[in-house]
VMD Tcl script that draws the C-alpha trace (Angstrom):
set ca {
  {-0.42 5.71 -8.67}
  {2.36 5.84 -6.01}
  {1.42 5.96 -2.56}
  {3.39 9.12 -2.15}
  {2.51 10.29 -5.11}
  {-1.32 10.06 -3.65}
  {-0.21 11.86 -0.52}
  {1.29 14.75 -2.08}
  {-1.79 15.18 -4.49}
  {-4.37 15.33 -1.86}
  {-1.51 17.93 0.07}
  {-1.31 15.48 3.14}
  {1.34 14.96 5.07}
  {2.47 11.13 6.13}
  {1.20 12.04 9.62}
  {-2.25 13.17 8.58}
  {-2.35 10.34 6.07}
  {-1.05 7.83 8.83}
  {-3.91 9.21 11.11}
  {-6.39 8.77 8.47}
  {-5.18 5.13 7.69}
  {-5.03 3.96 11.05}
  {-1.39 2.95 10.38}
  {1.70 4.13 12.49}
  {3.94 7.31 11.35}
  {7.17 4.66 10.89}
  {4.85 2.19 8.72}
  {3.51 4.14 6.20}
  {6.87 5.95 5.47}
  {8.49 2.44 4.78}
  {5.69 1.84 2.40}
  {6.04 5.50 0.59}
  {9.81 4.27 0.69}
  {9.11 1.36 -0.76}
  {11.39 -0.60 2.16}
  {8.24 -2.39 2.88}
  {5.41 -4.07 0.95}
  {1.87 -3.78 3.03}
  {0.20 -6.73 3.97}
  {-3.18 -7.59 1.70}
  {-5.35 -6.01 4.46}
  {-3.60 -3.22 4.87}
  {-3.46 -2.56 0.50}
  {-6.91 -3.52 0.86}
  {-7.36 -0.03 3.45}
  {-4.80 2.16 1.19}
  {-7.20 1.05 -1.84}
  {-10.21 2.18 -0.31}
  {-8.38 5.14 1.34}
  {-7.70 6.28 -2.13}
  {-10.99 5.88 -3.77}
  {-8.93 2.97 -5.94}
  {-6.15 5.24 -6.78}
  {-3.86 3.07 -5.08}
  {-3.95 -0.63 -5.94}
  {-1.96 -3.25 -5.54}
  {0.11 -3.33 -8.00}
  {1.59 -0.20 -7.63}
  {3.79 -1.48 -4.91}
  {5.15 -4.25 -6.81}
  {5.95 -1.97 -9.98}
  {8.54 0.02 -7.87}
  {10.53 -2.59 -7.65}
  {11.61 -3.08 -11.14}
}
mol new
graphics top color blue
foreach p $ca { graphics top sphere $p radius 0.5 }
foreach p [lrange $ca 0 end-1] q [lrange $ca 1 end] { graphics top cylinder $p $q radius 0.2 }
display resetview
């Protein structure tokens, strides 16, 4: 699943997901925009974040 597709399912907002992450505002929108790819620690955090609903691969499968 999409990272902002997560967000808007638990009815989060990118700041209250940011706070829960530990991530800045700016970096988790260019994740959700898919401008960026996280680095594996941060993934690793967004996977566990999201109970594995989040993995990996779904930022690589955006860009196609």
């Amino acid at each position: 699943m999409q990272l902002t597709k997560f967000i808007e399912k638990q009815e989060k907002t990118l700041i209250q997901a940011s706070k829960e992450l530990g991530f800045n505002y700016e970096d988790l929108r260019r994740y959700c925009a898919g401008l960026v790819i996280p680095r594996p620690d941060r993934m690793q955090k967004i996977y566990d974040w999201s109970g594995g609903e989040v993995t990996a691969n779904d930022f690589y499968e955006r860009a196609e």
